[in-house]
Structure formats: structure tokens, C-alpha cells
BABAFI-752969 format. One record per residue (C-alpha): residue number from 1; x, y, z. Coordinates in steps of 0.05 Angstrom, whole numbers, padded with zeros to 5 digits. Each point is the difference from the previous one (the first is absolute). Example, Ala and Ser with C-alpha at 12.3 -4.5 7.8 and 13.67 -1.06 7.14 Angstrom:
REM residues 2
<atom><seq>1</seq><c1>00246</c1><c2>-00090</c2><c3>00156</c3></atom>
<atom><seq>2</seq><c1>00027</c1><c2>00069</c2><c3>-00013</c3></atom>
This chain:
REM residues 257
<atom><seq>1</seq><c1>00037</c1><c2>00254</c2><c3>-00131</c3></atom>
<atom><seq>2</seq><c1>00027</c1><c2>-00075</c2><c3>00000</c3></atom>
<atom><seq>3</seq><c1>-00052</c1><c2>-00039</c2><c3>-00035</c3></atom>
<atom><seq>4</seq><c1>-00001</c1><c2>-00068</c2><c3>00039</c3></atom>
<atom><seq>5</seq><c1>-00056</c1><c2>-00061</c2><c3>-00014</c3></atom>
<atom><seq>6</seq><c1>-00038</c1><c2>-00014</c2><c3>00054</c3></atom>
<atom><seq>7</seq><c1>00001</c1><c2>-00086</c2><c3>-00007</c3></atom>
<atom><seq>8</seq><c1>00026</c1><c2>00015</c2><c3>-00071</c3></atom>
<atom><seq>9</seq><c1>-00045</c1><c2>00017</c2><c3>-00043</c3></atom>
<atom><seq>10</seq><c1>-00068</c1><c2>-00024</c2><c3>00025</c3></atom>
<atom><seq>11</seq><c1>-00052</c1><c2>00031</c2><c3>-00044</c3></atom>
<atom><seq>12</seq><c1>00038</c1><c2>-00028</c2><c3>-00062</c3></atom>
<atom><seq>13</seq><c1>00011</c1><c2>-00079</c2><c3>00043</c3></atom>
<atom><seq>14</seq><c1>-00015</c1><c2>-00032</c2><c3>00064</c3></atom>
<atom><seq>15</seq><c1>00041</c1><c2>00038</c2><c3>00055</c3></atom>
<atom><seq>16</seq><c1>00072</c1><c2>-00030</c2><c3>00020</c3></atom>
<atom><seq>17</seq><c1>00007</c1><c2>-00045</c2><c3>-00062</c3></atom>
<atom><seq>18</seq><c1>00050</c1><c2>-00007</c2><c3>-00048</c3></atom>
<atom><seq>19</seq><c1>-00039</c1><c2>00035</c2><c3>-00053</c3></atom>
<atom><seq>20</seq><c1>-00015</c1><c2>00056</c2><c3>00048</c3></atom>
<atom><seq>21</seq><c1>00077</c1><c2>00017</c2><c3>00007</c3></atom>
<atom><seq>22</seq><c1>00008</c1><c2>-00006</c2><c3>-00074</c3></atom>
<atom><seq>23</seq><c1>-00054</c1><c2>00045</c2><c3>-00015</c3></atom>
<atom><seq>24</seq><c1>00021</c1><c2>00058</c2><c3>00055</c3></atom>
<atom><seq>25</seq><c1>00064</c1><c2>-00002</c2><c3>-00026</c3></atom>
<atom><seq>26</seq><c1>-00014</c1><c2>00009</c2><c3>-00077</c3></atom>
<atom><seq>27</seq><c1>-00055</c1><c2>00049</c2><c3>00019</c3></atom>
<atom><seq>28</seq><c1>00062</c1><c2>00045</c2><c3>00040</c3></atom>
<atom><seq>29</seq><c1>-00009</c1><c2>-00017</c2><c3>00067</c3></atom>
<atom><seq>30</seq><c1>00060</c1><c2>00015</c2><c3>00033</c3></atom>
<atom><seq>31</seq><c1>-00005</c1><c2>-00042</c2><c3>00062</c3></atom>
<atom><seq>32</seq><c1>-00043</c1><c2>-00057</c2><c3>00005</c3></atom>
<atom><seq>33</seq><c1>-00044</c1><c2>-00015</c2><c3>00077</c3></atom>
<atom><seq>34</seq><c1>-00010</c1><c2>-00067</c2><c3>00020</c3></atom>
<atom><seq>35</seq><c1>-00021</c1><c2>-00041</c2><c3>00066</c3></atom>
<atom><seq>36</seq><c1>00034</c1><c2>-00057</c2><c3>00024</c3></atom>
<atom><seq>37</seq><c1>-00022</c1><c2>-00050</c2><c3>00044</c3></atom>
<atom><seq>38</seq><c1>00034</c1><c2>-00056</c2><c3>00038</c3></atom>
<atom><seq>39</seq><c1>-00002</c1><c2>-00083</c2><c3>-00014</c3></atom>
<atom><seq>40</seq><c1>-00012</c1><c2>-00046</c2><c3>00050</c3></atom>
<atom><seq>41</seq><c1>00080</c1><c2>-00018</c2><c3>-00022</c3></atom>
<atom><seq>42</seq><c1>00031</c1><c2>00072</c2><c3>00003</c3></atom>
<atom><seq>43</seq><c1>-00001</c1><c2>00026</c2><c3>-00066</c3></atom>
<atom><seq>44</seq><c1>-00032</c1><c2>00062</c2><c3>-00023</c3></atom>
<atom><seq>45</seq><c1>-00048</c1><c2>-00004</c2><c3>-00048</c3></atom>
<atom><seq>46</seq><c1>-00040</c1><c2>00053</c2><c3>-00036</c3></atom>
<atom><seq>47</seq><c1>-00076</c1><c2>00015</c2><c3>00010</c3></atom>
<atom><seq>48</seq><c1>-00036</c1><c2>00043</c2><c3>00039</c3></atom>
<atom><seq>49</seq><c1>-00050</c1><c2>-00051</c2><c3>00046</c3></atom>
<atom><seq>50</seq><c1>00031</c1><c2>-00058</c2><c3>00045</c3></atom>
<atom><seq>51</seq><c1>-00063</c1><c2>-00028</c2><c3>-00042</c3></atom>
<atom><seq>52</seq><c1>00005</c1><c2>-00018</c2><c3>-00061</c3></atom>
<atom><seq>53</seq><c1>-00074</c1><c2>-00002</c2><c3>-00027</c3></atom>
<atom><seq>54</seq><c1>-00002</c1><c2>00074</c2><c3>-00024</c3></atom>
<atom><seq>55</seq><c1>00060</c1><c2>-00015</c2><c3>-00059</c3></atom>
<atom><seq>56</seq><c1>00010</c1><c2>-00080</c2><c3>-00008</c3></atom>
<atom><seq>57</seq><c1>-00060</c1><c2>-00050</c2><c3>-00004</c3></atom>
<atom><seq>58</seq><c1>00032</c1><c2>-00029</c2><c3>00073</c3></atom>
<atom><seq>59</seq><c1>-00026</c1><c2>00001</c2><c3>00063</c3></atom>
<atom><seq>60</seq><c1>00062</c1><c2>00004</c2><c3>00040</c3></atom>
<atom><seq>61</seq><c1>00031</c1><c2>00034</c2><c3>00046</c3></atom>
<atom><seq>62</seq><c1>00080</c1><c2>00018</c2><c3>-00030</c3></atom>
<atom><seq>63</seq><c1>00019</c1><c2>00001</c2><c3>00077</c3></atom>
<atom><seq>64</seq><c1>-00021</c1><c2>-00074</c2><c3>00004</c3></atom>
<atom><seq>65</seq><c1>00033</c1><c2>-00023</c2><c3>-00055</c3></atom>
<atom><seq>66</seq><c1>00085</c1><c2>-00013</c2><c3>-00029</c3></atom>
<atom><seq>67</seq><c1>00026</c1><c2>00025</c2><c3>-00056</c3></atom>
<atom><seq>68</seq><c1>-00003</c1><c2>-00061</c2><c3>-00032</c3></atom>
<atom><seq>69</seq><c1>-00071</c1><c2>00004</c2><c3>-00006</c3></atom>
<atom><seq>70</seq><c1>-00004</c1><c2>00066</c2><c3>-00021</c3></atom>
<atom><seq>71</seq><c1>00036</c1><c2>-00002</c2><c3>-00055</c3></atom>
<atom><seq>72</seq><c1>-00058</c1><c2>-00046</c2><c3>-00031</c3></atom>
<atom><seq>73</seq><c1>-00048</c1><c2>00052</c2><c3>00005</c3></atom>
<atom><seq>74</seq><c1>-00028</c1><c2>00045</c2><c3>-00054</c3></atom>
<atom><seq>75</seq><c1>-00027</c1><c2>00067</c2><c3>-00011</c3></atom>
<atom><seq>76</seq><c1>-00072</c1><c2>00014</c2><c3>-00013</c3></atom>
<atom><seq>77</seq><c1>00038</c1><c2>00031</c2><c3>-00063</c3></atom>
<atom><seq>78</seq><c1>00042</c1><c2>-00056</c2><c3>-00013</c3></atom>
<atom><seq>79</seq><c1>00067</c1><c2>00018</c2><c3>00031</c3></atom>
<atom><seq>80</seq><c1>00042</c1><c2>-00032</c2><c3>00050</c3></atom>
<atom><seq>81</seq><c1>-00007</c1><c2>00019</c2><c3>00065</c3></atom>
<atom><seq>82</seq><c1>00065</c1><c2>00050</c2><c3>00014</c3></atom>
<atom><seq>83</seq><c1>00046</c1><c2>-00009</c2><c3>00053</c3></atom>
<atom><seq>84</seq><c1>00037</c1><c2>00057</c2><c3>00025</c3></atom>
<atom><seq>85</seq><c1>00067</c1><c2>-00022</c2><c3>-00017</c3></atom>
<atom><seq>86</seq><c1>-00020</c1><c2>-00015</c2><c3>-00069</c3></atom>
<atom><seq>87</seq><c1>-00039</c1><c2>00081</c2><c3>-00010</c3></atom>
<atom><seq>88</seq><c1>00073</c1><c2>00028</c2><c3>00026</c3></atom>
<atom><seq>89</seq><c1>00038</c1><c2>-00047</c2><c3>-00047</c3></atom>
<atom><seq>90</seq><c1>-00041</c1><c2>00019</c2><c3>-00064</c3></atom>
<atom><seq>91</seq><c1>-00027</c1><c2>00067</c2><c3>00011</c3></atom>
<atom><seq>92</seq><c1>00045</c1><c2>00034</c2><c3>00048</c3></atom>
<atom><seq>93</seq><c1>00053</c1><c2>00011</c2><c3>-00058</c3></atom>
<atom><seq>94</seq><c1>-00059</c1><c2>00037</c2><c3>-00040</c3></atom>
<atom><seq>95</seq><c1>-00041</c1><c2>00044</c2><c3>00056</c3></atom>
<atom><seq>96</seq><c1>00013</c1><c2>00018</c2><c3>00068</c3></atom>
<atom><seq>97</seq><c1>-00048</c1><c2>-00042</c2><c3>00049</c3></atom>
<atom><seq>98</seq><c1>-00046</c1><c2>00021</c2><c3>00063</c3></atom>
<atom><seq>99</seq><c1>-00008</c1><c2>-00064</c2><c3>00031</c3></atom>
<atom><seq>100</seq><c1>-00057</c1><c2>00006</c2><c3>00065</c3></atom>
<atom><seq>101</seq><c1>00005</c1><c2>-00051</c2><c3>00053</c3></atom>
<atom><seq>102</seq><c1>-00070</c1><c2>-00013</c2><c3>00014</c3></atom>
<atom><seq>103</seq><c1>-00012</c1><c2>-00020</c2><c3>00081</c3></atom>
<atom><seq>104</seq><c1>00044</c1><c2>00009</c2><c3>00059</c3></atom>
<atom><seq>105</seq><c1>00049</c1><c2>-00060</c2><c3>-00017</c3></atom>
<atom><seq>106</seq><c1>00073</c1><c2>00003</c2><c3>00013</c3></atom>
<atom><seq>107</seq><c1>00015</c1><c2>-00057</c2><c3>-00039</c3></atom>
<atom><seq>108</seq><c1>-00020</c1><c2>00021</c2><c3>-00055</c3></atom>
<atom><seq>109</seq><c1>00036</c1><c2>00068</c2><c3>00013</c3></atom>
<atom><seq>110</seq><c1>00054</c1><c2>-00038</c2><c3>00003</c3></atom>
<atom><seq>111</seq><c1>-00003</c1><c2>-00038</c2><c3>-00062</c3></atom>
<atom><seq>112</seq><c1>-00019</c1><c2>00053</c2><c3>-00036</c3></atom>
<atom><seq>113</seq><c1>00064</c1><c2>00041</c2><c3>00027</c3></atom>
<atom><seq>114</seq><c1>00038</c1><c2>-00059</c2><c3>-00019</c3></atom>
<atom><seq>115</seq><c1>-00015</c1><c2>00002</c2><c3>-00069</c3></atom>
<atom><seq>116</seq><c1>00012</c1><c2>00068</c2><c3>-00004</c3></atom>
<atom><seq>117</seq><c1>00057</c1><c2>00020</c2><c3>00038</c3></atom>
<atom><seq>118</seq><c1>00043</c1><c2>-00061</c2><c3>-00043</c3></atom>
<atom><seq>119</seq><c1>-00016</c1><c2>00043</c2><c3>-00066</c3></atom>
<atom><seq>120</seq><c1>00048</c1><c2>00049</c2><c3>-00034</c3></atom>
<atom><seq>121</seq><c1>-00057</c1><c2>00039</c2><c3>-00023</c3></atom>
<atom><seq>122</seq><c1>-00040</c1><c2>00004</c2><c3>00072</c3></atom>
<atom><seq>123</seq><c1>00000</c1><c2>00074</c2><c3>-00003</c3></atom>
<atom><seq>124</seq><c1>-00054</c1><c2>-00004</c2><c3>-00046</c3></atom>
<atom><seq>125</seq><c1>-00044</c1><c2>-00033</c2><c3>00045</c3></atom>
<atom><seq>126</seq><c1>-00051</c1><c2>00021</c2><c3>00061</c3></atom>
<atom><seq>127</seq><c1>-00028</c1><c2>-00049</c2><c3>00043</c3></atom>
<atom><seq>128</seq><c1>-00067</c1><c2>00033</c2><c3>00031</c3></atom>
<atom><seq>129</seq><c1>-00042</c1><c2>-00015</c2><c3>00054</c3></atom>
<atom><seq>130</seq><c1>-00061</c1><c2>00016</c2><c3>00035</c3></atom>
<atom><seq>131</seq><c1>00022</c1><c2>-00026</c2><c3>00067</c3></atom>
<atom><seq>132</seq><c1>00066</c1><c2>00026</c2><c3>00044</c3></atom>
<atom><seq>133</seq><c1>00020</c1><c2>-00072</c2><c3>00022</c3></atom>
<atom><seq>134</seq><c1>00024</c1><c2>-00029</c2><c3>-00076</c3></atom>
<atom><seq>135</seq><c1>00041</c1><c2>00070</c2><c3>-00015</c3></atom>
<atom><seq>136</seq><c1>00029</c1><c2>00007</c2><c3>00076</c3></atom>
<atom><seq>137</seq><c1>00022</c1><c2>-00073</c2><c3>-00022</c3></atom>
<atom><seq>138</seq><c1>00039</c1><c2>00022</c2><c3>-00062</c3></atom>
<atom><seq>139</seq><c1>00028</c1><c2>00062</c2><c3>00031</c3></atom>
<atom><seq>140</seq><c1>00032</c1><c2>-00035</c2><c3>00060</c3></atom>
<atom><seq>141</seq><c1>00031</c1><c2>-00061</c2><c3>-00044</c3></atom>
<atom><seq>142</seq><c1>00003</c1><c2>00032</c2><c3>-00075</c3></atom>
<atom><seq>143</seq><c1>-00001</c1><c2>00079</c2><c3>00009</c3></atom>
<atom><seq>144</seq><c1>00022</c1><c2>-00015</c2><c3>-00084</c3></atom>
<atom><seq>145</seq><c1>-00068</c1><c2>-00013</c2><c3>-00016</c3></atom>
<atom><seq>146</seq><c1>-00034</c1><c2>00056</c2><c3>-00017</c3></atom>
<atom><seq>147</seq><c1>-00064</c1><c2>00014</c2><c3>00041</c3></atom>
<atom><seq>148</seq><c1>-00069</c1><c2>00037</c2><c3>00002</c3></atom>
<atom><seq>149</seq><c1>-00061</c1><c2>00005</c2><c3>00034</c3></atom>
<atom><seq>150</seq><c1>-00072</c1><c2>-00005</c2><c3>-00029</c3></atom>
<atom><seq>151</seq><c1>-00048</c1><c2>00042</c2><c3>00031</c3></atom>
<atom><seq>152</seq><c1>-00084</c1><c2>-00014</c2><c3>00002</c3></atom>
<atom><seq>153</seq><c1>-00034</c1><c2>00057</c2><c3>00003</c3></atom>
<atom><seq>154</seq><c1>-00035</c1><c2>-00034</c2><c3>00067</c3></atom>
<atom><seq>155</seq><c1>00065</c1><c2>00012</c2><c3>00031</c3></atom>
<atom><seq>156</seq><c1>-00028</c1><c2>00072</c2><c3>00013</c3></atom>
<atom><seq>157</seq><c1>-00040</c1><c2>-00023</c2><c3>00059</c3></atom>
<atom><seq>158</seq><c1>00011</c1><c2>-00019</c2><c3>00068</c3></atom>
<atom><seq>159</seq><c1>00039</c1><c2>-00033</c2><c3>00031</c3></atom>
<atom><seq>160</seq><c1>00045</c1><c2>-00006</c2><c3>-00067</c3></atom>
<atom><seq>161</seq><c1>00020</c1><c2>00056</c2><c3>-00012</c3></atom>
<atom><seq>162</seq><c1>00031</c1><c2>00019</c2><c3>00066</c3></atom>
<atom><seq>163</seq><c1>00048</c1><c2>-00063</c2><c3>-00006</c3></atom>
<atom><seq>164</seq><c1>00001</c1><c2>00002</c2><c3>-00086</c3></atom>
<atom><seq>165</seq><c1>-00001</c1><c2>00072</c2><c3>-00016</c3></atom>
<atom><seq>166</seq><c1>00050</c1><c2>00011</c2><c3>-00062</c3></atom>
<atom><seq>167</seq><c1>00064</c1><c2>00011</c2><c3>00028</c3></atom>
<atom><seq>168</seq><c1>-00008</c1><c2>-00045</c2><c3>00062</c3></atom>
<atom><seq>169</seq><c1>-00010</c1><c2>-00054</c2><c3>-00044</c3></atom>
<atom><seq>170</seq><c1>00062</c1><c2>00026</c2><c3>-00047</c3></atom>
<atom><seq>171</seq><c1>00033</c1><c2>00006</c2><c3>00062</c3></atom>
<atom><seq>172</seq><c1>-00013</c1><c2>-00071</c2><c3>00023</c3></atom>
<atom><seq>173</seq><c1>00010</c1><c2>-00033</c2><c3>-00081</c3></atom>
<atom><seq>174</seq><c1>00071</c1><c2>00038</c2><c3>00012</c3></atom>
<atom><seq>175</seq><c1>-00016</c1><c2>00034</c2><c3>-00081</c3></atom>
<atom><seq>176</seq><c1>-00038</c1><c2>00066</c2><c3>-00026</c3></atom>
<atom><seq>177</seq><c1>-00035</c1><c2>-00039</c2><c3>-00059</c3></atom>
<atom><seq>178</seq><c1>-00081</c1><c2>00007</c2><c3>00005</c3></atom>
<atom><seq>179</seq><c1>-00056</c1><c2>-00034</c2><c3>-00026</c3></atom>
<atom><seq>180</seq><c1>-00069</c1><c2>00034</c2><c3>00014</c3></atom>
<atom><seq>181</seq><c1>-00064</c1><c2>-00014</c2><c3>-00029</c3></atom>
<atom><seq>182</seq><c1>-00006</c1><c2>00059</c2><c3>-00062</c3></atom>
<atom><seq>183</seq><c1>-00059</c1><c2>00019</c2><c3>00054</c3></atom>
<atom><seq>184</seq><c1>00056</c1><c2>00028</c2><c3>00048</c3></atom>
<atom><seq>185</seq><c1>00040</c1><c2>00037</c2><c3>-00050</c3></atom>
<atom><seq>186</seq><c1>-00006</c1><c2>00078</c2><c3>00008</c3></atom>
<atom><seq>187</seq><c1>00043</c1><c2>00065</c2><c3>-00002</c3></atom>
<atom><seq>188</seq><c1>00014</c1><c2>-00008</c2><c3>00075</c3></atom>
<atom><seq>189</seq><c1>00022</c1><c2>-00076</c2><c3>-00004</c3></atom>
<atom><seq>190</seq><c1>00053</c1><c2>00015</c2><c3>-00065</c3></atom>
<atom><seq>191</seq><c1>00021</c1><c2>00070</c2><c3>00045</c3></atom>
<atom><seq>192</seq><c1>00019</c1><c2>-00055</c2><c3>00051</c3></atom>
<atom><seq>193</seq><c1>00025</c1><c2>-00042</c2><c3>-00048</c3></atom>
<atom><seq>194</seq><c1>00048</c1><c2>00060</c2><c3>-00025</c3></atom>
<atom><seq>195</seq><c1>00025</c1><c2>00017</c2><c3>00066</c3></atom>
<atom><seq>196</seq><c1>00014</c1><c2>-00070</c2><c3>00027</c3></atom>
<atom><seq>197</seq><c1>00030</c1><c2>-00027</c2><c3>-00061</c3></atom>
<atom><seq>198</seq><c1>-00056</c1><c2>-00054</c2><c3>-00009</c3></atom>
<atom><seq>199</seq><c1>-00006</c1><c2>-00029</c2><c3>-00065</c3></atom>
<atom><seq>200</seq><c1>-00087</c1><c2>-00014</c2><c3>-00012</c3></atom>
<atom><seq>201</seq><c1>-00025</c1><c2>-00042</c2><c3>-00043</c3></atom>
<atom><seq>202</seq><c1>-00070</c1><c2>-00009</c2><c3>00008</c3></atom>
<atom><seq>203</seq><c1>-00048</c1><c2>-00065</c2><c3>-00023</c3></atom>
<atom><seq>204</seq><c1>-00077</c1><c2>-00008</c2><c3>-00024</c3></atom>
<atom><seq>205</seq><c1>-00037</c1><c2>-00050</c2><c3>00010</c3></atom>
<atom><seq>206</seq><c1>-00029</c1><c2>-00049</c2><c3>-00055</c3></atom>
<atom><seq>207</seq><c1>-00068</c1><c2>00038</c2><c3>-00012</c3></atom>
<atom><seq>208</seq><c1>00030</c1><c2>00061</c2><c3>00027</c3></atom>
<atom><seq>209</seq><c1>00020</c1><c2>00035</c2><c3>-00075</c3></atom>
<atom><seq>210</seq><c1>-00070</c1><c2>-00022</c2><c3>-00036</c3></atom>
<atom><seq>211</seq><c1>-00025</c1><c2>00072</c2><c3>00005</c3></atom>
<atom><seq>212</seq><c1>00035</c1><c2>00059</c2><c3>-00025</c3></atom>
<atom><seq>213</seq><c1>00067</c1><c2>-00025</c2><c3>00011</c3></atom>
<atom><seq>214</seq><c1>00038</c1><c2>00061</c2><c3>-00038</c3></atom>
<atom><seq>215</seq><c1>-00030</c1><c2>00046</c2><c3>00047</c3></atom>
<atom><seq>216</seq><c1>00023</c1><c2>-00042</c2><c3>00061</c3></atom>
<atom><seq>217</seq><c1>00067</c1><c2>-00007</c2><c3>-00044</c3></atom>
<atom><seq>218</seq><c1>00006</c1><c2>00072</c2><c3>-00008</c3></atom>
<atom><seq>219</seq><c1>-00007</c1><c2>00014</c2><c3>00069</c3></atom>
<atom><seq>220</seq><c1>00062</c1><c2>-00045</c2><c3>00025</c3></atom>
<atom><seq>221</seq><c1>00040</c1><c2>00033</c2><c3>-00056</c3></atom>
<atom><seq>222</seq><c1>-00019</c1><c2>00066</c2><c3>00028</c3></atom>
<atom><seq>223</seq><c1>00008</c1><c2>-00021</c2><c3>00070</c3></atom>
<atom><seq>224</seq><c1>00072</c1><c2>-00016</c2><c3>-00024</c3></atom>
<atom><seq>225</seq><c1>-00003</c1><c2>-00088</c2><c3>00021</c3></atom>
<atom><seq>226</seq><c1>00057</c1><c2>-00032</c2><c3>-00025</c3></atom>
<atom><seq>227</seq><c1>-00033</c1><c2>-00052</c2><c3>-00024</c3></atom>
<atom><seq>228</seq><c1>-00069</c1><c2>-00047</c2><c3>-00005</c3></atom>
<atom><seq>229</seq><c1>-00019</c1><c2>-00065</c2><c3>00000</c3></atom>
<atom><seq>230</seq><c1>-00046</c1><c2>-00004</c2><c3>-00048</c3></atom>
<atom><seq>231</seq><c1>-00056</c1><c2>-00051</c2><c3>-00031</c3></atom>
<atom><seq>232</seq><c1>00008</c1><c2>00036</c2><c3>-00069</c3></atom>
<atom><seq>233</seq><c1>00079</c1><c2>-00008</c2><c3>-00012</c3></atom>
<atom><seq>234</seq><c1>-00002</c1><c2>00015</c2><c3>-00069</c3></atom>
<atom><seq>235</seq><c1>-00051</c1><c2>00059</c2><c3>00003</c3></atom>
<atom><seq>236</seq><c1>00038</c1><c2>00029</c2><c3>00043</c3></atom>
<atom><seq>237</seq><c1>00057</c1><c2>-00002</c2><c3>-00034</c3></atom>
<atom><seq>238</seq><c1>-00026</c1><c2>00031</c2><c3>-00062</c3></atom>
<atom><seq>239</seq><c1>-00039</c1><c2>00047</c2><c3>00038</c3></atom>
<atom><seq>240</seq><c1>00067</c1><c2>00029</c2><c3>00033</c3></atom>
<atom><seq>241</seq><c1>00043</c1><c2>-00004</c2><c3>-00060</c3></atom>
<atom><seq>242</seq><c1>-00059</c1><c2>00044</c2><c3>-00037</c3></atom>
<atom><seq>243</seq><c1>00013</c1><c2>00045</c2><c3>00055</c3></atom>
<atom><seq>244</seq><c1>00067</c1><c2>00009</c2><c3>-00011</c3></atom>
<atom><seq>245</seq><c1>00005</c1><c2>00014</c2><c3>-00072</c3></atom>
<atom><seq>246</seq><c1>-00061</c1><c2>00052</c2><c3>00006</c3></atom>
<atom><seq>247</seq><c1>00046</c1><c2>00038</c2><c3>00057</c3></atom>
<atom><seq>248</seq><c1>00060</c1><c2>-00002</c2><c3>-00050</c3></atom>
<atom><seq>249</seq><c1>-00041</c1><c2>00026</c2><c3>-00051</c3></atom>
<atom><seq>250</seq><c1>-00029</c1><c2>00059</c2><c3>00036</c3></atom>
<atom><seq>251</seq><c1>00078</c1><c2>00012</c2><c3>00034</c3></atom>
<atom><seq>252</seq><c1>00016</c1><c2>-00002</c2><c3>-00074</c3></atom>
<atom><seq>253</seq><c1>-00048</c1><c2>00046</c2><c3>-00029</c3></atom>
<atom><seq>254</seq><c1>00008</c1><c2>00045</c2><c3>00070</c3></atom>
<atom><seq>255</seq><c1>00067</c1><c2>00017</c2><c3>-00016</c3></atom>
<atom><seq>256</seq><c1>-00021</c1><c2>00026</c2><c3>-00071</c3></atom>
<atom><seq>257</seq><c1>-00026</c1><c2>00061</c2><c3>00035</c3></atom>
């Protein structure tokens, strides 16, 4: 199960900062999740709100302002603000990246299809989204790009899922690369998953691992997901790789018998 940090690492520092990538990445994480949003000048830049209030001590809106003034502003932690181009430049070369296009924006599809279609190591990359209009965008003008679609568990009710069941919205992203909420995940979703070829790796939200997250752990590595998104990068990590060398050991001592 791919162990990939959900914002980085945001129970060790503030979500989609440098420190946060750092820390996911020492603590094992093999891909790194982050959310990028789009400058009143048409650059990407990371955070999760168009409002900056929750991370930085500014009141602005990043769709209302350039680049230029963006790159002024600091972290509630003390880091620059990233840019996208910036996270692919420095990080890329260490960790895969899940970069999610927050909104229904086709510019900012596009730039961030620009910046990854142009890179030699772009195979290591998925661009995710929520909404069909931002991946329909990058299959029709960079089918390169990597592609997959997130799935709320609220897409279970009407009318959505009629028009965003699973494979119509596979269908209409043009890839077989899911993102469900860990909610959705279940024997009869990864039997799918086998049959169609789809590759599912599922996400949790930020409070959503606070309770007895080896039990919902062990679960998705039952249910056979390929990988999680997780708020505990390097737990996880440890937690898996304890796994492993307790199923060597009782392969080991198996074949004594």
C-alpha cells in the first residue's frame, strides 16, 4: 500500500508547507498530496483555500492577487508561500506528487498541465480533481498528464451518482486512476477495481485518522487499496514496514516445519 501525505505531513507542520513536504518525505511517504490554486496572474500556487486566513496572517484572496505579491507572503510557520513550479522543481526529483486542482477552472488545468507535461519525470505525477471540467481539459489538450478523479462520499446520492458513478466519471477523465474517500473503499469497489484495471488510491480527511487509525489502516490493506493518503505519513510507514518484516518472519519460521 503506497504511503502518500495527505498536504505533506500535517500533524508534524502546517499542511502544504515546505516543512510539511520535508517531513513526509523523511518520515517515508512515498508520494506527497497537495492543492493548488490559481493567481489572479496565472500561476499556480499551493494552498488549499482561495483564502488565505486559515495558513498566512493575510486576508486575501490568491485569485485576486499576481505573483508578484505572493511571493511576499509568509507561512503561519514561517515558510514561503510555494508556487507550483517551484514544489515540481525541488521535490519532484525526490517523491512522486498528487497535485488536486481545487474548483472547476480550466486555466489552471492548463497551467498545471503545462508544468507537467514539459518535465522528463511527469510520469511520476497525478493531477486530481473533484470536478470533470479541469481533467476533461487535460485529457483533450495533454492526454500526457496523468489523471484521477476524487470521489466524496456525497457523490452516493442523487442526482450525482447517475452522471458521476465510478467508471462514468473514469470514462469521461479518459484514465482508470480513483480517489474515493477511505469511507467508499470495500471488497466490492477493489473487485471492480481488479476487473477494470483501475488503480485506487483512497484519501482521509484531516480529522478523519484521530481514532483508531490502524484499524481503519488495516482494513484498506485487507481490502487490497493501492495506496492512502494519509495525515500520519510516517506512522504509516512504520506501521507497514512492521508488517512486512513480521510476515517474513512467520514465512521464515513456516518453512521450518
Amino acid at each position: 500500500m503506497l504511503v502518500i501525505g495527505h498536504r505533506g505531513a500535517n500533524k508534524e507542520a502546517l499542511e502544504n508547507s515546505w516543512t510539511a513536504f520535508t517531513k513526509a518525505i523523511e518520515g517515508g511517504a512515498e508520494r506527497i498530496e497537495l492543492d493548488v490554486q490559481l493567481s489572479r496572474d496565472g500561476h499556480a500556487v499551493v494552498m488549499h483555500d482561495d483564502d488565505m486566513r486559515r495558513t498566512t496572517d493575510k486576508a486575501w484572496l490568491i485569485s485576486e492577487h499576481t505573483r508578484p505579491e505572493l511571493a511576499g507572503v509568509t507561512l503561519r510557520n514561517g515558510d514561503p508561500l510555494p508556487f507550483l513550479d517551484e514544489v515540481i522543481a525541488r521535490i519532484l526529483p525526490l517523491c512522486e506528487l498528487n497535485i488536486e486542482i481545487k474548483g472547476e477552472s480550466e486555466l489552471l488545468a492548463a497551467e498545471v498541465a503545462r508544468l507537467v507535461a514539459e518535465h522528463p519525470l511527469r510520469r511520476r505525477v497525478i493531477v486530481s480533481c473533484f470536478e470533470i471540467k479541469p481533467l476533461a481539459w487535460i485529457k483533450n489538450h495533454a492526454p500526457a498528464v496523468q489523471r484521477a478523479c476524487l470521489w466524496p462520499p456525497d457523490r452516493f446520492i442523487w442526482p450525482y451518482f447517475a452522471i458521476m458513478a465510478p467508471q462514468v466519471f473514469l470514462d469521461q477523465a479518459g484514465t482508470r486512476i480513483l480517489h474515493p474517500h477511505v469511507s467508499m473503499v470495500d471488497a466490492n469497489l477493489m473487485d471492480q477495481a481488479q476487473a477494470r484495471g483501475w488503480q485506487v488510491f483512497a484519501w482521509v480527511e484531516m480529522l478523519g485518522e484521530d481514532h483508531d487509525r490502524e484499524g481503519l489502516w488495516t482494513a484498506m490493506k485487507t481490502f487490497g487499496l493501492h495506496g492512502l493518503c494519509t495525515n500520519y505519513p510516517r506512522e504509516l510507514h512504520a506501521w507497514l514496514k512492521e508488517g512486512a518484516l513480521y510476515d517474513q518472519h512467520f514465512s521464515a519460521e513456516s518453512r521450518t516445519y
